[in-house]
C-alpha positions in Angstrom: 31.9 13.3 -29.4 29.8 14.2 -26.6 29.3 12.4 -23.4 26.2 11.9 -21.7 25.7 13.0 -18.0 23.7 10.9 -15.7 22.0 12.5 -12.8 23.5 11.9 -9.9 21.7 9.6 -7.2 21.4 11.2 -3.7 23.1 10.2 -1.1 21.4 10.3 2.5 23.7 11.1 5.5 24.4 8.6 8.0 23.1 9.3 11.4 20.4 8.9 13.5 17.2 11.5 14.6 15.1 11.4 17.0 11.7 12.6 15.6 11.2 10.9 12.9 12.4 7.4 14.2 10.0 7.9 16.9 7.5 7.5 14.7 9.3 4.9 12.9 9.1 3.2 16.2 5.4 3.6 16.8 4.5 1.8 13.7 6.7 -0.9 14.9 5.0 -1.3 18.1 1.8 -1.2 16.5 2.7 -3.9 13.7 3.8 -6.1 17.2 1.0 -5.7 19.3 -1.4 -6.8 16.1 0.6 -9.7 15.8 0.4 -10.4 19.6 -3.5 -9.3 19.7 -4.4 -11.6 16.0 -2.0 -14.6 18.4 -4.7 -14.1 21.4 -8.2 -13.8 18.6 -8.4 -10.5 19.2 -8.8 -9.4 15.6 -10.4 -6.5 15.6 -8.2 -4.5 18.0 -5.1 -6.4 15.6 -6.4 -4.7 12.6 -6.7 -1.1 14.5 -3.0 -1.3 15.5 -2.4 -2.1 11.6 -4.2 1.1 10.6 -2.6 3.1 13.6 1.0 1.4 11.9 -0.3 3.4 8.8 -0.8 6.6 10.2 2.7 6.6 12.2 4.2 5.4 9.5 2.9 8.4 7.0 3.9 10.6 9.7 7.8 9.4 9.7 8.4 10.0 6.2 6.5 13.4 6.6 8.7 14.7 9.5 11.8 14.0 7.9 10.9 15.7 5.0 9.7 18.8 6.6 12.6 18.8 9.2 15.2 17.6 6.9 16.1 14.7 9.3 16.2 11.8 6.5 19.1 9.6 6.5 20.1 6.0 5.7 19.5 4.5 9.0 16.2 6.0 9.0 15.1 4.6 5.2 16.7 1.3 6.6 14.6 1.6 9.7 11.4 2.7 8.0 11.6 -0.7 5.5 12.1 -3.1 8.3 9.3 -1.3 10.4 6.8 -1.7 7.1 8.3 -5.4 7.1 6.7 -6.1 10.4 3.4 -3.9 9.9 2.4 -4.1 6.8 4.2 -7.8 5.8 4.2 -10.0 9.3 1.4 -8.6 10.8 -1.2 -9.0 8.4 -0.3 -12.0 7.0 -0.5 -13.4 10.6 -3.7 -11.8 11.2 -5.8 -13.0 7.9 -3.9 -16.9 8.9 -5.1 -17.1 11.8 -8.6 -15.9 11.1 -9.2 -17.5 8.3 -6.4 -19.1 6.3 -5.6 -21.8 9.2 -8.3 -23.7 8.0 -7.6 -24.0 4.5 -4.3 -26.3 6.0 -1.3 -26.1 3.9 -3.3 -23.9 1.2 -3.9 -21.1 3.8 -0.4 -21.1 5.7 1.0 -20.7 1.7 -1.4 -18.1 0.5 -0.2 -15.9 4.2 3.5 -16.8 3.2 3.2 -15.3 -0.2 1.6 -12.0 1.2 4.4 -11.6 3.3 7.5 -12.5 0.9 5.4 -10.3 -2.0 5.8 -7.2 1.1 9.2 -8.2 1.3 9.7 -8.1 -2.2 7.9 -4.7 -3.2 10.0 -3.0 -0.4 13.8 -4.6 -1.6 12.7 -3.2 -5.2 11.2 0.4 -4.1 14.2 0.7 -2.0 16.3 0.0 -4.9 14.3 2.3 -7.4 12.9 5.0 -5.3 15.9 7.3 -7.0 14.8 6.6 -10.7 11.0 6.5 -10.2 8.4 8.9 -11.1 7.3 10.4 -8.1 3.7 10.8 -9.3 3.2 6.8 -9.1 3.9 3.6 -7.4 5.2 1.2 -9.2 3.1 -1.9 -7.9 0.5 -1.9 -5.3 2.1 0.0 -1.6 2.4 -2.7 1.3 0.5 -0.3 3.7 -2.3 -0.5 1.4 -2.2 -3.9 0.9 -2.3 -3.8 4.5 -4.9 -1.8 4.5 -7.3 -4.7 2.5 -5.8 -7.3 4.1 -6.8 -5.7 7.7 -9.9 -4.2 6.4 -11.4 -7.5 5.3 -10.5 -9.0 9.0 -11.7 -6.0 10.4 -15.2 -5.9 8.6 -15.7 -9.4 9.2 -14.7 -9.7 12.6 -17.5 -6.6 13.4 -20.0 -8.4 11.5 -19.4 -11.6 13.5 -18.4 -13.3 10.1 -16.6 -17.0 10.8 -13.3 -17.1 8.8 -13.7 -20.7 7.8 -17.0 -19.8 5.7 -15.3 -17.5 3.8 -11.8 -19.0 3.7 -11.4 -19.6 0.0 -12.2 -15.9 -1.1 -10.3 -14.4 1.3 -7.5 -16.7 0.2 -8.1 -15.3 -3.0 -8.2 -11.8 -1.6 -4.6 -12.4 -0.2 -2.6 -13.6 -3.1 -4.4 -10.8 -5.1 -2.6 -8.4 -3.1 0.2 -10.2 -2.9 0.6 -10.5 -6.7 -0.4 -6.7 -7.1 2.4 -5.5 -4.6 4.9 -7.4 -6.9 3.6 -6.5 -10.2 4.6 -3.2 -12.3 1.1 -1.7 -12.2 1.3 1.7 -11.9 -0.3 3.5 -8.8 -1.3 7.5 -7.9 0.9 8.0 -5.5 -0.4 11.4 -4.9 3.0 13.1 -4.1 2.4 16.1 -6.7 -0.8 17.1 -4.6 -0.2 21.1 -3.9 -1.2 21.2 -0.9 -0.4 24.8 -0.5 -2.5 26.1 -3.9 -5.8 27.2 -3.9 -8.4 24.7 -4.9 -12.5 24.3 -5.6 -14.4 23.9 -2.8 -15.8 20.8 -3.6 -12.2 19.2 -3.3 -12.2 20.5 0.1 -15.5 19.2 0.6 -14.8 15.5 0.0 -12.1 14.8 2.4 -14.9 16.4 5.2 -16.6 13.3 3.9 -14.9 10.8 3.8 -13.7 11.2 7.4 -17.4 11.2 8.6 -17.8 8.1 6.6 -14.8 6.8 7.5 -16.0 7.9 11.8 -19.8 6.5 11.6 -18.8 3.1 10.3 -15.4 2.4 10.4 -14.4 -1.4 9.0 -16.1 -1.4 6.0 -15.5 2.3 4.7 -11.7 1.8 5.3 -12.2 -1.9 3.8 -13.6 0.1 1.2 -11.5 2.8 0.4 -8.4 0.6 0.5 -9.6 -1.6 -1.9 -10.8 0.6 -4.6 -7.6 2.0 -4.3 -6.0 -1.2 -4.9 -8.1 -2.3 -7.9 -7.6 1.4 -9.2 -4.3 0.3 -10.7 -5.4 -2.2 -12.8 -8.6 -0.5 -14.0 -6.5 2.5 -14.8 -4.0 -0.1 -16.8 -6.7 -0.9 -18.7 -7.9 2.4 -20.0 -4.5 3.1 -20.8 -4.2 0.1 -23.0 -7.7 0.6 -24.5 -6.7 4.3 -25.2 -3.2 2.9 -27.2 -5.5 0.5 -29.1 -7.9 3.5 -30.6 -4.7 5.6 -31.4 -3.0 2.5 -33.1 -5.9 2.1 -34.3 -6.7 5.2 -35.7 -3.0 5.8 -37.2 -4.0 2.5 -39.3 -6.9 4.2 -40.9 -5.3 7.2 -41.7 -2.3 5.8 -43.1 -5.1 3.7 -45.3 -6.7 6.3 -46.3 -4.0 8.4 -47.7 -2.9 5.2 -49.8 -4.0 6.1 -53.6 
């Protein structure tokens, strides 16, 4: 009889490095000083330190990687650093912009955001050995960060009062919330060669969508981080319409071979 072998799971030394929990650091800082700037109105410098949380916190994982640094403290570090940033921060942020005067609906909607950020990073923590690497499952928290400080962002820019928007933006917030927490699948653009020759178009469009993202800021990256996170379910969709046709289509055939 023969036994099936599962893979094992790897284990990450314990220890702690100095890069990469530098920038680990970093986006912690910058997830507290947008909670302490969104506590004092300053909104639009609160959702800056969210997208400069981002950037560190891209960098983190990209260091280790590249100097073979990652370790369990650091994965532990990382998730409660994303708790802050991406979870408390925001959800603080979009509150006291524009969910505080909604009452008990608005302080509710912010709650959910942040236990859905808490929830997405317990299970991707729990999963990330037995993923696919190719996608997320459920919508990233620095993403959802990424609409969530976008909207405040754009709005705050465009002198836009929170209470006359207050019920879509609540809305807005348990959408990301419930797509964090969901099992729709996301790109997470892992498999990219970055090191393989490509058209030059694809090099063209990055070029762009930096000067974009430079000449008008808040509502490009409201923009781009959006679309992203409505990507997931669009692409469910296709999928599903795709299944139909072939189920579909194997109904026919079967039909018409029938004498």
């Amino acid at each position: 009889m023969e036994t099936r072998q599962t893979p094992e799971k790897r284990i990450l030394p314990r220890g702690i490095y100095l890069l990469p929990n530098l920038f680990t650091t970093a986006a912690l800082f910058s997830g507290f000083y947008a909670v302490v700037a969104a506590m004092k109105g300053n909104f639009d410098i609160a959702a800056i330190a969210v997208f400069i949380a981002m950037i560190a916190d891209t960098l983190d994982g990209r260091v280790a990687r590249m100097t073979n640094t990652q370790t369990a403290f650091g994965a532990e570090y990382d998730s409660l650093s994303d708790m802050v940033a991406f979870g408390v921060a925001p959800a603080l942020m979009i509150y006291s912009w524009s969910l505080a005067h909604l009452g008990k609906l608005g302080w509710m909607a912010a709650f959910l955001y942040a236990a859905a950020t808490a929830l997405r990073l317990a299970r991707f923590n729990t999963q990330s050995h037995d993923a696919d690497k190719r996608y997320f499952q459920g919508l990233p928290c620095p993403a959802a960060a990424g609409v969530i400080a976008g909207s405040v962002w754009l709005g705050s820019t465009w002198s836009i009062q929170g209470i006359l928007i207050a019920i879509p933006i609540s809305v807005l917030t348990v959408f990301a919330a419930a797509l964090m927490v969901s099992t729709i699948r996301y790109h997470s653009f892992k498999k990219i060669d970055l090191k393989g020759r490509v058209p030059f178009f694809v090099l063209l469009l990055p070029v762009l969508i930096i000067a974009a993202i430079a000449v008008d800021p808040p509502p490009m990256l409201f923009a781009i981080f959006f679309c992203y996170a409505i990507s997931g379910p669009l692409l469910t969709l296709l999928e599903l319409r795709k299944m139909r046709d072939k189920h579909s289509s194997r109904l026919k055939m079967r039909n018409l071979k029938k004498p």
